[in-house]
C-alpha positions in Angstrom: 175.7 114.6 96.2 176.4 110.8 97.3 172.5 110.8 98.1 171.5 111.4 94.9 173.3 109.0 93.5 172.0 106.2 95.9 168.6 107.9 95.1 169.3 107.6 91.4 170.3 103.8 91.6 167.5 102.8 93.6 164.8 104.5 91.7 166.8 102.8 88.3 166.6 99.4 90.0 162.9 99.5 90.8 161.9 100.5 87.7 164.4 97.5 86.1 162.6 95.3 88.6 158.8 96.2 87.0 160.0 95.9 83.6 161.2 92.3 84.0 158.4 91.6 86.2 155.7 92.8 83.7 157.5 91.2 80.8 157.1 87.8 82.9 153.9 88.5 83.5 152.7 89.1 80.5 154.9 85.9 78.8 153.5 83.8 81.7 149.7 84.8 80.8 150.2 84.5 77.4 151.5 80.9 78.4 148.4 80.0 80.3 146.1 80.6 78.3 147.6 77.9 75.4 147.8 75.4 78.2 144.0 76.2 79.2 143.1 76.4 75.5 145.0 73.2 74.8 143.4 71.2 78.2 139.9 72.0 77.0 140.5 71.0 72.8 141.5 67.4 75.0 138.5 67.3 76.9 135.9 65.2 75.8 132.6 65.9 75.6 131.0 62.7 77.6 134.2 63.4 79.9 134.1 66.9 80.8 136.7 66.7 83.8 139.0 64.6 82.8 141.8 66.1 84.3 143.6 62.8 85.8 145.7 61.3 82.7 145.1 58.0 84.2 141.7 58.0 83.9 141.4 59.1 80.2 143.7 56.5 79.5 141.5 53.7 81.8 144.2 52.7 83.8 142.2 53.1 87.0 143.5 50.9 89.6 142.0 50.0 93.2 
């Protein structure tokens, strides 16, 4: 009987386990793709890699 129960817990804390995991997952994606949206509505169209915020500002140095 104690095996079931030990059976019964692990099987409940795995599936626990993939529900928080696919809620983060699918939160996190939903969060990368606004920052990717909102890093290509910055990029300009003469400056297509502007990545470095040092550059688009022209503080280049060196």
């Amino acid at each position: 009987m104690i095996e079931y129960f030990w059976l019964l817990l692990t099987i409940g804390c795995v599936v626990w386990y993939m529900v928080v995991l696919g809620y983060v997952a699918y939160r996190g994606a939903g969060d990368i793709r606004s920052m990717l949206r909102q890093i290509a509505s910055q990029q300009s169209p003469e400056n297509p890699v502007a990545a470095d915020s040092n550059v688009q500002r022209g503080d280049q140095t060196g």
